[in-house]
C-alpha positions in Angstrom: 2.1 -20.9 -17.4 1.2 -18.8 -14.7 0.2 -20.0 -11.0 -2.3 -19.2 -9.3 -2.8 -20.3 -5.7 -6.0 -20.1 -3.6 -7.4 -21.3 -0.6 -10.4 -19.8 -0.7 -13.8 -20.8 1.2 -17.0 -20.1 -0.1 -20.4 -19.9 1.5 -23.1 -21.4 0.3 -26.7 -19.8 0.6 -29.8 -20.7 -0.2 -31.1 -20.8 -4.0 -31.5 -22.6 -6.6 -30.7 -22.4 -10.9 -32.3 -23.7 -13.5 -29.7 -24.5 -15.7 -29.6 -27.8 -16.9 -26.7 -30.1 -17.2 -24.5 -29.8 -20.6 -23.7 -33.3 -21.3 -23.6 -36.8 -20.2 -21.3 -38.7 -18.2 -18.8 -40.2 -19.7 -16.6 -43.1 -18.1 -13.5 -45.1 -18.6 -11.6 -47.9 -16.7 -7.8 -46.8 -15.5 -5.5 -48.9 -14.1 -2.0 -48.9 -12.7 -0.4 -48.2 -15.6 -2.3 -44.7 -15.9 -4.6 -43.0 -18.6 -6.8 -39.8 -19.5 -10.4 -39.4 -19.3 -12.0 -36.3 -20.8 -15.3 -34.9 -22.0 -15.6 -33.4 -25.5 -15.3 -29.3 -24.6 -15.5 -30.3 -21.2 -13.0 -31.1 -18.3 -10.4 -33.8 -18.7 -8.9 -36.1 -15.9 -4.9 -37.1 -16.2 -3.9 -39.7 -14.6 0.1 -40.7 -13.8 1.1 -44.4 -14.2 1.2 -45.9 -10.2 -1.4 -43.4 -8.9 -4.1 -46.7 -8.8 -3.8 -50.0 -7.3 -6.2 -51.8 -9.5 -8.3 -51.0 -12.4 -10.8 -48.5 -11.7 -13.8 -47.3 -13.3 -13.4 -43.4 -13.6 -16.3 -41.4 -14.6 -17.0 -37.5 -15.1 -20.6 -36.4 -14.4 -21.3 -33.2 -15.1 -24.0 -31.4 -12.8 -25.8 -28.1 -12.4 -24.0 -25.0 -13.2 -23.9 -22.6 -10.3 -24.4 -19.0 -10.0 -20.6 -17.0 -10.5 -19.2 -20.0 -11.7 -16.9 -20.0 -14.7 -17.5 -23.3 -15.7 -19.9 -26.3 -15.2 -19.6 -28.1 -11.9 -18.2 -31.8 -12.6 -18.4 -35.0 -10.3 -15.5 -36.9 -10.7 -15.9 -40.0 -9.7 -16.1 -42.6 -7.7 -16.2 -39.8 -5.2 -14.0 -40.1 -2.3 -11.3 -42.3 -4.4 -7.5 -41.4 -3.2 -4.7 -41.7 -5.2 -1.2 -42.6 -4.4 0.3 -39.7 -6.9 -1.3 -36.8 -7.6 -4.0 -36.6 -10.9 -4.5 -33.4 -13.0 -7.7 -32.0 -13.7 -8.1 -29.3 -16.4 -11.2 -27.3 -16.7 -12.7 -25.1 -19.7 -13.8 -21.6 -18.2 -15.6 -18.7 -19.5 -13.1 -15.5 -19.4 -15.8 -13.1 -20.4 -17.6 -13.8 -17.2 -14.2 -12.5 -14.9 -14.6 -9.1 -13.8 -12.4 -6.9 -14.1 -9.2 -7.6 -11.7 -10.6 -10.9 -10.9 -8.6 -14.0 -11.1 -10.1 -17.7 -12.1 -8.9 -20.8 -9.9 -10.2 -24.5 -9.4 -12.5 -24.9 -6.5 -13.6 -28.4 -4.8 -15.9 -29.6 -2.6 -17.3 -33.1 -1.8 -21.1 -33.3 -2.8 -22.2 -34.0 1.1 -20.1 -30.5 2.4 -21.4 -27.4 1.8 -18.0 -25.9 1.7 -15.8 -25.3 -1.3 -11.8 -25.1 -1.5 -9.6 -23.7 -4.1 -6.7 -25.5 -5.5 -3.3 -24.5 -6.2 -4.2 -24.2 -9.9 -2.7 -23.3 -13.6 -3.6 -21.5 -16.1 -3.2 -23.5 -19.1 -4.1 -21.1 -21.9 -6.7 -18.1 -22.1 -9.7 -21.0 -21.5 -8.2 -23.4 -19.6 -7.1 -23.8 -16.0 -5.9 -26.9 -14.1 -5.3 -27.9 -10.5 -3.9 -31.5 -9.1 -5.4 -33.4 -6.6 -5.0 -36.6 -4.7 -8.7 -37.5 -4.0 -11.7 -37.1 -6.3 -14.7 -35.1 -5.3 -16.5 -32.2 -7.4 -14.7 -29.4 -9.1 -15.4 -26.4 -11.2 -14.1 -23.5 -11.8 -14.7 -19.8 -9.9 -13.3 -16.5 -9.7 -12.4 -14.1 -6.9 -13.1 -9.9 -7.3 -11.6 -7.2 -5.8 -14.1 -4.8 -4.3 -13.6 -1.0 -4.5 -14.5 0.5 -1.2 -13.4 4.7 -2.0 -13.6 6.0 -5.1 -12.8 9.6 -6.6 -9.6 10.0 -4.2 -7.0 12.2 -5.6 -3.9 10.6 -5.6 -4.1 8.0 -2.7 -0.1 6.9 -1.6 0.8 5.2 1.4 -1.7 3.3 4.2 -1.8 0.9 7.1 -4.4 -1.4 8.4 -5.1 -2.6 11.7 -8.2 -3.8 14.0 -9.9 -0.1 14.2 -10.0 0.6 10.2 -7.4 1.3 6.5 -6.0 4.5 7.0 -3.8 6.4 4.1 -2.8 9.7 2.8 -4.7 11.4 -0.2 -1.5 13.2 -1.7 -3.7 15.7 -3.3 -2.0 16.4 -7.1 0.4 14.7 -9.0 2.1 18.1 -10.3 2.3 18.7 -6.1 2.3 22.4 -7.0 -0.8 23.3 -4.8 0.7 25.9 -2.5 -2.3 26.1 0.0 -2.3 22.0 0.2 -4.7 19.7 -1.0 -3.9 16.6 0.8 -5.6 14.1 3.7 -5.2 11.7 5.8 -8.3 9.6 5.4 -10.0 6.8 7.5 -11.9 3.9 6.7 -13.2 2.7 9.9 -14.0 -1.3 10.4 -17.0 -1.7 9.2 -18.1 1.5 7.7 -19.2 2.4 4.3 -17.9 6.1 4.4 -14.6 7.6 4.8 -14.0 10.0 7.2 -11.1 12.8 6.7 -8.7 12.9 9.6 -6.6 15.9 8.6 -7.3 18.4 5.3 -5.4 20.9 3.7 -2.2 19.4 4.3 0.8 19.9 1.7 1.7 16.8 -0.4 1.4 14.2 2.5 3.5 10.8 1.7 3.4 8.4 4.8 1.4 7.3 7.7 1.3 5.3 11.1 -1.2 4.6 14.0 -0.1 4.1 17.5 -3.2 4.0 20.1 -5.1 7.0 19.1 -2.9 8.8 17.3 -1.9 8.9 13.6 1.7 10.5 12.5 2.3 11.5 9.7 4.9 13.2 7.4 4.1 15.7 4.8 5.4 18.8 2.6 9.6 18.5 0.9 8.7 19.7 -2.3 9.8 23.9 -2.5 7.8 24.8 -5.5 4.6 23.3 -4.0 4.7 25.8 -1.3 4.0 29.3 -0.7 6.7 31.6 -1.3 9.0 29.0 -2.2 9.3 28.1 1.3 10.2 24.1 1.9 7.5 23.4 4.5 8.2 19.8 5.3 7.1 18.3 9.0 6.2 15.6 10.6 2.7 15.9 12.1 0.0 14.1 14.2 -3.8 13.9 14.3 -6.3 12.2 16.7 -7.5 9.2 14.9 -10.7 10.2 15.2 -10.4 13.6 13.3 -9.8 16.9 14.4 -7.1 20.1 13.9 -3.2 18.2 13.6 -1.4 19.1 16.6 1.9 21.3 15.8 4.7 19.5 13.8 6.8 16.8 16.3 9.6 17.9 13.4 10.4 20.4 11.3 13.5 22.3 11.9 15.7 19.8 10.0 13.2 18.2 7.7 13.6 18.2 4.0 12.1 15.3 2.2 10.1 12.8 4.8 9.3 9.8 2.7 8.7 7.0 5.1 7.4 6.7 8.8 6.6 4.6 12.0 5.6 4.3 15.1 6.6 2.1 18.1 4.4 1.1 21.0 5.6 3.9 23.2 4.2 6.4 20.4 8.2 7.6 19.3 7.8 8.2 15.7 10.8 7.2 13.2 10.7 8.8 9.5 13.2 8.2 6.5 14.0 11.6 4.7 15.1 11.0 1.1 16.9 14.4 0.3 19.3 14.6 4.0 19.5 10.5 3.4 18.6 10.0 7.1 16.7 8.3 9.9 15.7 10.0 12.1 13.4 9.4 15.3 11.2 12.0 17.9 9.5 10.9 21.2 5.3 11.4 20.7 5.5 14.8 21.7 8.2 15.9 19.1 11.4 16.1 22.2 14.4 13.8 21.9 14.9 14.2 18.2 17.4 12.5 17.1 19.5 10.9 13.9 19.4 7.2 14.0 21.1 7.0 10.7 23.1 8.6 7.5 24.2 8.1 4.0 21.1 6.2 3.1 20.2 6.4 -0.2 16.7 5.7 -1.7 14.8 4.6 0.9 10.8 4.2 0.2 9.9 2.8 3.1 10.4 1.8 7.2 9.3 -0.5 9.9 10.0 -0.9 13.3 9.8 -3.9 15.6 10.9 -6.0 18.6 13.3 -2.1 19.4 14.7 -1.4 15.9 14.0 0.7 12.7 14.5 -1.4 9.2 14.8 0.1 5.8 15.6 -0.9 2.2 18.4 1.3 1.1 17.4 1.2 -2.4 19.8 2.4 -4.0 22.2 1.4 -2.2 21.0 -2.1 -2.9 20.9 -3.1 1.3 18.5 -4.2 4.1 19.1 -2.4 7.0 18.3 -1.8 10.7 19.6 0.2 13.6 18.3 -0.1 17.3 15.3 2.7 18.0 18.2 3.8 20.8 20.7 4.5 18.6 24.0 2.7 17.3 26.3 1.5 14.4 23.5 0.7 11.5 24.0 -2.8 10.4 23.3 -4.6 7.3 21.5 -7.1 7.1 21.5 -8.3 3.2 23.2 -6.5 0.4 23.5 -6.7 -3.0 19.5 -6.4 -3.4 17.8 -5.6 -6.9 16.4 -2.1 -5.8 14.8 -2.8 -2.7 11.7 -1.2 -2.0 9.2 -2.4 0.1 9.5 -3.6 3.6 7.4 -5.4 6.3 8.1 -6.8 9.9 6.7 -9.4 12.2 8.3 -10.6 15.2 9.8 -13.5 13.9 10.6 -12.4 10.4 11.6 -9.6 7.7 10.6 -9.2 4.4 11.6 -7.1 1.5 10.5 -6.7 -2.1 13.8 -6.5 -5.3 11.5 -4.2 -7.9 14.4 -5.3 -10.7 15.1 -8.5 -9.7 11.6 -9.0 -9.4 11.5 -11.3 -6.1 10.3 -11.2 -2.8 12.4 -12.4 0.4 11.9 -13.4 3.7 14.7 -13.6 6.7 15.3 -13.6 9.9 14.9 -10.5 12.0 19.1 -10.7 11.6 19.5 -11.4 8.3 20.1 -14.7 8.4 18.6 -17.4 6.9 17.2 -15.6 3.8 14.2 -17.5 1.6 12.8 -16.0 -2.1 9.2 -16.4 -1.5 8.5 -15.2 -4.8 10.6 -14.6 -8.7 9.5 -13.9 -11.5 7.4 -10.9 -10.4 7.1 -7.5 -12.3 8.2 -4.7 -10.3 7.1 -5.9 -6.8 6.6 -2.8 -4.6 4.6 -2.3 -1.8 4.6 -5.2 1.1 3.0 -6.1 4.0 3.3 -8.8 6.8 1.3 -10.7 9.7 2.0 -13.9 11.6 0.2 -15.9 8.8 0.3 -14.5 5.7 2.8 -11.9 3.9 1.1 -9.3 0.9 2.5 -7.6 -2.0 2.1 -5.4 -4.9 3.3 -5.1 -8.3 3.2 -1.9 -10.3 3.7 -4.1 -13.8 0.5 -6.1 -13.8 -0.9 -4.7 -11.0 -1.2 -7.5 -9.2 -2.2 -8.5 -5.6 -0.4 -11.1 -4.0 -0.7 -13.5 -0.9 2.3 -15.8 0.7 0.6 -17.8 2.5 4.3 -19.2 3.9 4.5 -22.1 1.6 2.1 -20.9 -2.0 1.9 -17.5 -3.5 -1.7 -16.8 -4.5 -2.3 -14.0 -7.0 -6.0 -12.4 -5.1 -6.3 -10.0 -8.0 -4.6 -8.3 -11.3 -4.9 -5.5 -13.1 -5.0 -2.9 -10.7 -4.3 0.8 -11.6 -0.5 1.3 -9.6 -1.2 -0.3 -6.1 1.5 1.7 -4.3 0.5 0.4 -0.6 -0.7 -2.6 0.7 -2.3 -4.0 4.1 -4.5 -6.4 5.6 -6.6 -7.2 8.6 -7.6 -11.1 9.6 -10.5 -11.0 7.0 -9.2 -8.4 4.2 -6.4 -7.7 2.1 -6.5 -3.8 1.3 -4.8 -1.5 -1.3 -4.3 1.8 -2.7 -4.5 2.0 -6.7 -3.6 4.9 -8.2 -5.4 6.5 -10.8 -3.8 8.2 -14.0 -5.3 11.5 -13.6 -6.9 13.7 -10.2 -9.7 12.1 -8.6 -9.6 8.2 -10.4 -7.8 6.5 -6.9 -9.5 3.7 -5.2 -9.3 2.1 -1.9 -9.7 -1.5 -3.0 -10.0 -4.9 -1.0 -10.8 -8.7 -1.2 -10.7 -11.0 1.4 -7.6 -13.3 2.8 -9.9 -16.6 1.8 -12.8 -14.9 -0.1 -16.5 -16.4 1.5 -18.7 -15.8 -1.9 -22.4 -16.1 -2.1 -23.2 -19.0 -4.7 -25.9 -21.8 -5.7 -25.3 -25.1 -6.4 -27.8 -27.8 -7.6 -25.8 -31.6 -6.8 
């Protein structure tokens, strides 16, 4: 069984439907010793032995059906009634109304409160999911979509997301044999319906960051894709409101940049995967220098509170150096491939693609938590002070750590190689098969959906 955690809010608007209800109500006296209460092809109410005081008349009304449901909505009653252990309700749901990439989960509400509340639920079987509950109220059962914001991009790889708008790089080909460049760096701004192109013609670009109003980013590393043979990687900037990228900050030196950041001072830090190094530049390209060697693998970087972390992938470590140099130090080892990476100021997480988990430590190491097992090829991560995100490529799935549930927000999506979110939206890149299928995809953190009910 699979679960599925939600705490998701919907809004309620004005309308009505004029679907009438399925079936009668059907009730049952439990008492302390426990019992079940169920309607034919309808939900069913389990309830543990000590969860009543005293005998207790239970009874399941169903009501209107309401628009983007999956299922009947059911009073279960008497409403308000608490429990002293928690009571399973299962619900029958219609999977051929789920979009595609949407996931189902029990919702709840009281009938006075316009406001509805997913549970942490289960999917019992292809028809069936379940959530428990210590207090009785109405249920049914909803789904949450992803919504495609950019279509048509041609090969979308790594992006960020903060207060002004999603960024990311549009690698351009996945052969990366274009020797004039095909690449961008793309915006999304907050609240915008169109993208806007930062930066065109660039060479195979693989990694972005945004510091005030200035995006860095590192391109180019593969010889064949350039002209003349000619390895033209660099590390480059670009106002984030568009224009001509400023000369390189790095290039002399620069073989394979994979990864990169940017620190509140606007020094940029990048991870090149062929000279196995960290390296770091001030904003204007001067004080280069090599933070770090003999790191193998590494997909990805982050920098906070005055140091640069990594996952050493290969290498099967956590690492992080101070941004003024040092002795490395690691911080875990003995990871399953390591890939993703995300800071907070409190925290560190890292994603274990084979060992399929997700961890959280202290900035020092210490004190390390699996927030998540069982995944399939977690990849891509991302962090804030409430919530952590993650991809997986097997599945395609979108996940939320809320810092106690993970809540799958959405499946199925075509090789979501970044992740990020903003306080309303989670955002990803997925990845088409072929040139010009990528999306920019998001859903929201506690998805407000428009829907009807009739109580």
């Amino acid at each position: 069984m699979k679960k599925i955690a939600y705490l998701i809010v919907f809004l309620a608007l004005a309308a009505c439907s004029s679907e009438k209800k399925m079936t009668e109500p059907m009730s049952q006296t439990v008492g302390v010793r426990g019992g079940t209460v169920a309607i034919a092809d309808g939900p069913t109410i389990t309830i543990p032995a000590g969860a009543l005081a005293d005998d207790t008349v239970i009874t399941i009304t169903p009501t209107t059906a309401l628009e983007g449901a999956l299922s009947d909505a059911y009073n279960f009653e008497p409403e308000g009634l608490t429990f002293t252990r928690p009571v399973t309700i299962t619900l029958p749901f219609d999977p051929t109304k789920l979009a595609e990439g949407a996931v189902p989960g029990v919702a709840t509400s009281s009938v006075s409160a316009p406001d509805y509340v997913w549970a942490e639920s289960t999917l019992t079987d292809e028809t069936h999911i379940s959530a428990q509950t210590m207090h009785f109220s109405l249920y049914l059962a909803m789904s949450n979509s992803p919504t495609p914001l950019v279509s048509d991009l041609n090969f979308p790889a790594k992006m960020i997301v903060d207060t002004s708008g999603a960024y990311w790089v549009d690698q351009g080909s996945s052969t990366q044999t274009q020797a004039s460049g095909q690449g961008r760096v793309m915006k999304l701004a907050t609240g915008a319906t169109a993208p806007v192109a930062l930066a065109i013609g660039q060479l195979d670009p693989k990694a972005l960051s945004h510091t005030g109003t200035t995006i860095a980013f590192a391109s180019g590393g593969h010889s064949a894709a350039t002209a003349g043979g000619a390895t033209m990687a660099s590390i480059n900037s670009v106002i984030d409101t568009g224009g001509t990228p400023t000369s390189s900050l790095a290039s002399a030196n620069v073989a394979f940049p994979i990864a990169i950041a940017t620190d509140s001072n606007g020094s940029v830090y990048w991870a090149d995967s062929d000279l196995k190094t960290i390296s770091s530049a001030s904003s204007t390209g001067a004080k280069r220098t090599t933070l770090a060697s003999n790191q193998n693998g590494v997909k990805f970087i982050a920098v906070s509170g005055g140091y640069v972390y990594w996952a050493a992938s290969t290498d099967g470590a956590i690492r992080r150096v101070a941004t003024t140099g040092g002795t490395p130090q690691t911080l875990a080892s003995s990871q399953s491939l390591p890939m993703g990476i995300a800071v907070t100021s409190t925290s560190i997480y890292w994603c274990n693609q084979t060992g399929g988990t997700v961890v959280k430590a202290s900035l020092d190491g210490s004190s390390p938590v699996t927030i998540a097992s069982g995944q399939t090829k977690p990849y891509a991560i991302a962090a804030d002070a409430t919530n952590a995100y993650f991809t997986t490529l097997d599945g395609g799935n979108i996940v939320k750590y809320d810092g106690t549930t993970t809540s799958v927000m959405a499946t199925a999506q075509a090789t979501p190689l970044s992740i990020g979110a903003d306080a309303t939206y989670i955002y990803w890149t997925s990845n088409g098969a072929i040139a010009n299928t990528g999306t920019l995809v998001r859903t929201l953190i506690n998805p407000v959906m428009a829907m009807i009910r009739t109580l």
